[in-house]
N, C-alpha and C positions, 0 to 999 in steps of 0.2 A: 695337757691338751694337745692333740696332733697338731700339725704345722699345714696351714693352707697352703697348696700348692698354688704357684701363679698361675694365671689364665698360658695358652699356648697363644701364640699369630692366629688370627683366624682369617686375614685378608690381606694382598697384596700390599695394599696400604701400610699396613703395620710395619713395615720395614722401611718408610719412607723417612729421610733424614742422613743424621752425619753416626757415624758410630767408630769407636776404638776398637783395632783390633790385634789379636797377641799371636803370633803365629812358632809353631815346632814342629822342623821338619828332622824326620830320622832317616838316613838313607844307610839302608843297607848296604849295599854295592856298596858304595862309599868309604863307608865306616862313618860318617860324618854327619855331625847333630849341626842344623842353623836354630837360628831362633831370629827371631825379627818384632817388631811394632811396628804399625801404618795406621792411615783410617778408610773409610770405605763412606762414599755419598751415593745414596739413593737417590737418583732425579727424575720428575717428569721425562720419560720418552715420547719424542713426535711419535705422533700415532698409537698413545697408549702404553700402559706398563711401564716400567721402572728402568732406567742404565742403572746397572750395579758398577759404579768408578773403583778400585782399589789400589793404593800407593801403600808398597810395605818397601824398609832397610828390613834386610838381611845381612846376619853376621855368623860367620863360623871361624873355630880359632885357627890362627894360621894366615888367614885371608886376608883381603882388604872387603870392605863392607860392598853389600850387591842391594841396588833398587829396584825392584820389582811394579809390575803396574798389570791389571788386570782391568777386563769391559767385558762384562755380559748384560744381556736381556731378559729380564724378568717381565714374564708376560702373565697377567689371572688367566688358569686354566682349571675346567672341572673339577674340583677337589683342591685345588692348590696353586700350584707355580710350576708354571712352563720355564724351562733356563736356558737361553739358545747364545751361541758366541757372539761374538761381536755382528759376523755375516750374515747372522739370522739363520745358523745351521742348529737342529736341537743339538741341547747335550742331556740334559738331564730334568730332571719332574721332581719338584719337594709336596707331597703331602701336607696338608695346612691341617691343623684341629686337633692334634695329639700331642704328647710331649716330645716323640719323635719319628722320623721319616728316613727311610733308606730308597738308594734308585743304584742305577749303575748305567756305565757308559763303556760300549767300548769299542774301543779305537785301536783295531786290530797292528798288531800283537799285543799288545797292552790294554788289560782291563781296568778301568777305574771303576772302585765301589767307595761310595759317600753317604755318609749316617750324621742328620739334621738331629741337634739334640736343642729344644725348646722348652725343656721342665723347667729352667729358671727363669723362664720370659721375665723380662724383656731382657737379660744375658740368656746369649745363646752359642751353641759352639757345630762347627762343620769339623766331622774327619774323614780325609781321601786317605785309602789305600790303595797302593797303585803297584800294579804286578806288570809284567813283563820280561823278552828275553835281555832286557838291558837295565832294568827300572823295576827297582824295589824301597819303596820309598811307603812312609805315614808321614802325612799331613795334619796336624792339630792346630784349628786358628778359634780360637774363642774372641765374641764380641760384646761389644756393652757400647749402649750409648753415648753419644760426647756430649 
C-alpha cells in the first residue's frame, strides 16, 4: 500500500507553539561546518500574527560555542505567510498549501534564496543559500515539535 503523505500547514496558526530545532551551517569562505540545537516559540503578536522567538548554541570545532537568537514577524498574508524582521521591514513570503515553497531576499550584494519543505508536516525543514562578494554559506535547520 502507498504511504499517506501528511497534510502541509495550511494557516498561520499551524505554526503556533514551542518546537526543536537542528541547525547546519556550511560555509564555504570559511571552510567551516557549525552545527547547533535551539528551540523556537511562536507567540501571539500585538496586533496580530505570530513573533517567531529563536534561541540556537552553535558549535564548530576548534571554537568555543556561539548563541545565536533570532525575532521575526509572521504575518497571514494572501496565499500564505508574510516574514518581516523584527522592524517590520519585509523579508520574505512562504507559500502555505503544498509540501514546499521557495521566495528569495535580497540584500544587495548578497542574495538570499530559501526553500520551505513541509512534506513531513508537522517536521519541517528551512534551507538558506546565501551568495555574496563575502558570503557563501547553506543553511539547513530542521524542526519538529517539543
Amino acid at each position: 500500500m502507498g504511504r499517506i503523505a501528511a497534510a502541509a500547514p495550511r494557516a498561520l496558526e499551524d505554526f503556533a507553539g514551542r518546537w526543536r530545532l537542528s541547525r547546519r551551517i556550511s560555509d564555504a569562505l570559511a571552510g567551516e561546518v557549525l552545527v547547533g540545537e535551539g528551540v523556537l516559540a511562536f507567540r501571539p503578536a500585538p496586533g496580530g500574527g505570530l513573533i517567531y522567538d529563536e534561541e540556537v548554541r552553535l558549535t564548530a570545532p576548534g571554537r568555543p560555542a556561539l548563541r545565536g537568537f533570532r525575532r521575526y514577524l509572521w504575518q497571514a498574508a494572501p496565499g500564505g505567510i508574510a516574514v518581516a524582521f523584527e522592524d517590520g521591514r519585509p523579508f520574505h513570503r512562504i507559500a502555505l498549501g503544498a509540501g514546499q515553497a521557495a521566495d528569495r531576499h535580497d540584500c544587495a550584494p548578497d542574495l538570499y534564496r530559501v526553500r520551505y519543505d513541509f512534506s513531513g508536516w508537522p517536521l519541517w525543514s528551512v534551507r538558506w543559500e546565501v551568495t555574496g562578494p563575502r558570503k557563501s554559506y547553506v543553511s539547513q535547520t530542521d524542526f519538529r515539535r517539543d
